[in-house]
C-alpha positions in Angstrom: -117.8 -191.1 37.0 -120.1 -193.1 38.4 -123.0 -192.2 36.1 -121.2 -194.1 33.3 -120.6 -197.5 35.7 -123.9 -197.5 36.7 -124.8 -198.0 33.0 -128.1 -200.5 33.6 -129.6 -200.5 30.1 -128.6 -200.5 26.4 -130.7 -198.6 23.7 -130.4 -198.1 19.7 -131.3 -195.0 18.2 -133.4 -196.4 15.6 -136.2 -197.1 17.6 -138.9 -195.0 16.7 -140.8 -195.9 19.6 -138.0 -193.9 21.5 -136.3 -191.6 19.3 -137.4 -189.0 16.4 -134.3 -189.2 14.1 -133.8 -187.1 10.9 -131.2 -185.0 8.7 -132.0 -182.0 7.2 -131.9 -180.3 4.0 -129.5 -178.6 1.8 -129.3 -174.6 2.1 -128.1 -172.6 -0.8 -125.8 -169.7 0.4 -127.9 -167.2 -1.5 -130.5 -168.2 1.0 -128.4 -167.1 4.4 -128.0 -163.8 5.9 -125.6 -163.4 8.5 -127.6 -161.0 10.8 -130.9 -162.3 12.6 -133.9 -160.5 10.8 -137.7 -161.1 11.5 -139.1 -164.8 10.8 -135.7 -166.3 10.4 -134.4 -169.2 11.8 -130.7 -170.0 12.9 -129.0 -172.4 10.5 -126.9 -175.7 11.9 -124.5 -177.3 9.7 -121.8 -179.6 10.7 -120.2 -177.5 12.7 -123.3 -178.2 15.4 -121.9 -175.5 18.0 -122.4 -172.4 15.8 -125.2 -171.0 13.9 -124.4 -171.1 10.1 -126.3 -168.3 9.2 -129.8 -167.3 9.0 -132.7 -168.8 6.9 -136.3 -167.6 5.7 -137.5 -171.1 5.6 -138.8 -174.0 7.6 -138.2 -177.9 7.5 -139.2 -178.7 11.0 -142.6 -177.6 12.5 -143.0 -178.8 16.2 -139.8 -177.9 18.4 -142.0 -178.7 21.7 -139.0 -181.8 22.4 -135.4 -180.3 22.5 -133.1 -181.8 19.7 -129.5 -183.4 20.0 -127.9 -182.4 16.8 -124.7 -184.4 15.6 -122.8 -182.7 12.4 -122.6 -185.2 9.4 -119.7 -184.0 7.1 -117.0 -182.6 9.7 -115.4 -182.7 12.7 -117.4 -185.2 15.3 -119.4 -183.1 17.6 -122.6 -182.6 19.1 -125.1 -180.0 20.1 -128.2 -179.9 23.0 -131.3 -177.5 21.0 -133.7 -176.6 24.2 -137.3 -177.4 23.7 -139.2 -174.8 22.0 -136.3 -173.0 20.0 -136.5 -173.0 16.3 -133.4 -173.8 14.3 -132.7 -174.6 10.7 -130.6 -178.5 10.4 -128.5 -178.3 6.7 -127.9 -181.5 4.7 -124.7 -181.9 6.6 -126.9 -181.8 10.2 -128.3 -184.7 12.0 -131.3 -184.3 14.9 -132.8 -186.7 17.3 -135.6 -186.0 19.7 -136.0 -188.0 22.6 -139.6 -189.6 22.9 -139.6 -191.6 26.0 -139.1 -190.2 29.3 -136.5 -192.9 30.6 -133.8 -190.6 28.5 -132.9 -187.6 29.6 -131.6 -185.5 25.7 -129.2 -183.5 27.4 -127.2 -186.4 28.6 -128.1 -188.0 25.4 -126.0 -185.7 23.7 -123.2 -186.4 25.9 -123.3 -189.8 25.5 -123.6 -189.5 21.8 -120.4 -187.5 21.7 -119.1 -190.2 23.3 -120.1 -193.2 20.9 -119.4 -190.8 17.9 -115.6 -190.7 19.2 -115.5 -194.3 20.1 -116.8 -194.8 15.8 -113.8 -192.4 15.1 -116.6 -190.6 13.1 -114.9 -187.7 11.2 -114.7 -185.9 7.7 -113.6 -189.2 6.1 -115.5 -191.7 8.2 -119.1 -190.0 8.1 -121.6 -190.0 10.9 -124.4 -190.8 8.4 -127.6 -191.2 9.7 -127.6 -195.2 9.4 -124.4 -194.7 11.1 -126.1 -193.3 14.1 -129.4 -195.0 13.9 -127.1 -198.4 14.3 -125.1 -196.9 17.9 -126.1 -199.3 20.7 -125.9 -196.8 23.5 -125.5 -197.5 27.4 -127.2 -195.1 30.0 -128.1 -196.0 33.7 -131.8 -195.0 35.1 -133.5 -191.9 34.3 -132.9 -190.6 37.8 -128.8 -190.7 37.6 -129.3 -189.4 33.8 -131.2 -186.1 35.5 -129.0 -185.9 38.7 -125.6 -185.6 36.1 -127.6 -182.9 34.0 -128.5 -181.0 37.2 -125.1 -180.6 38.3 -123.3 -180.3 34.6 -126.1 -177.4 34.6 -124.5 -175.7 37.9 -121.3 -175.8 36.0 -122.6 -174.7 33.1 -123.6 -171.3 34.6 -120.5 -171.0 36.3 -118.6 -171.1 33.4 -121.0 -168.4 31.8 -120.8 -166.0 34.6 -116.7 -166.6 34.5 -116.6 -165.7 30.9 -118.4 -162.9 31.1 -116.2 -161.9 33.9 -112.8 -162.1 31.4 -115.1 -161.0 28.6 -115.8 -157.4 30.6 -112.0 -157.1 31.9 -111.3 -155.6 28.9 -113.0 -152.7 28.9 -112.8 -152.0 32.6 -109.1 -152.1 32.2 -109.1 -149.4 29.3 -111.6 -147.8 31.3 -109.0 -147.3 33.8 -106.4 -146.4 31.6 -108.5 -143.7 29.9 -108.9 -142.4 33.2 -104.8 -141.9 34.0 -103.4 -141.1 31.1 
């Protein structure tokens, strides 16, 4: 890939100058529904892929910047939150917003990945937020950062319209069926 040899610049997360880092708070499971209701907020735990649940609270206000969420407590993984979607990070759920327009925070949370595997972060060697703070990460100019996005993007849809493709077969095949038998 030659996104990752034309690395040109190194960068550690806990520059504030660059990067809004936090973890969030503990969520009691009296607290989560499992169905979406009015004024709640999708919950992220460590497993950063899947909503948790849903919450009737609040711990971060402004979701203008998209969010790269790494889980703390589990498997090694990590998660790209668009700008301007509201989400709920547990105790066990890291976030970092991207405040400088040299990084691009979808490719971010590729490269994250990355380093976290490279730590051998898991259950038993935690991605603590000092942890992640301390990754020195390498990333080439802004423009190769977007042009990778763009076309992991194109994919990206593919993929989507292919799985809903096998997702329909399904019931188009017992639609069939229903129809000979």
């Amino acid at each position: 890939n030659s996104s990752l040899k034309s690395r040109t610049y190194s960068i550690k997360l806990n520059d504030s100058d660059l990067f809004e880092i936090g973890i969030g708070r503990r969520v009691l499971i009296s607290q989560i529904r499992e169905e979406l209701q009015p004024n709640y907020l999708p919950v992220y735990s460590a497993n950063v892929k899947d909503t948790f649940g849903y919450i009737n609270d609040r711990l971060l206000d402004d979701f203008e910047l998209p969010s790269v969420l790494w889980g703390i407590d589990g498997d090694w993984m990590t998660n790209y939150i668009p700008a301007n979607e509201h989400f709920y990070p547990t105790d066990h759920c890291g976030y970092i917003r991207v405040l400088t327009d040299n990084v691009n925070p979808k490719y971010l949370t590729w490269i994250l990945n990355k380093a976290g595997e490279t730590e051998r972060f898991s259950r038993h060697h935690r991605a603590s937020t000092e942890r992640v703070k301390n990754l020195n990460l390498q990333l080439p100019d802004i423009a190769i950062q977007n042009e990778v996005v763009d076309s992991i993007v194109v994919l990206e849809e593919q993929i989507a319209q292919a799985q809903s493709v096998i997702d329909n077969a399904h019931d188009k095949k017992q639609k069939i069926i229903k129809q000979y038998l």
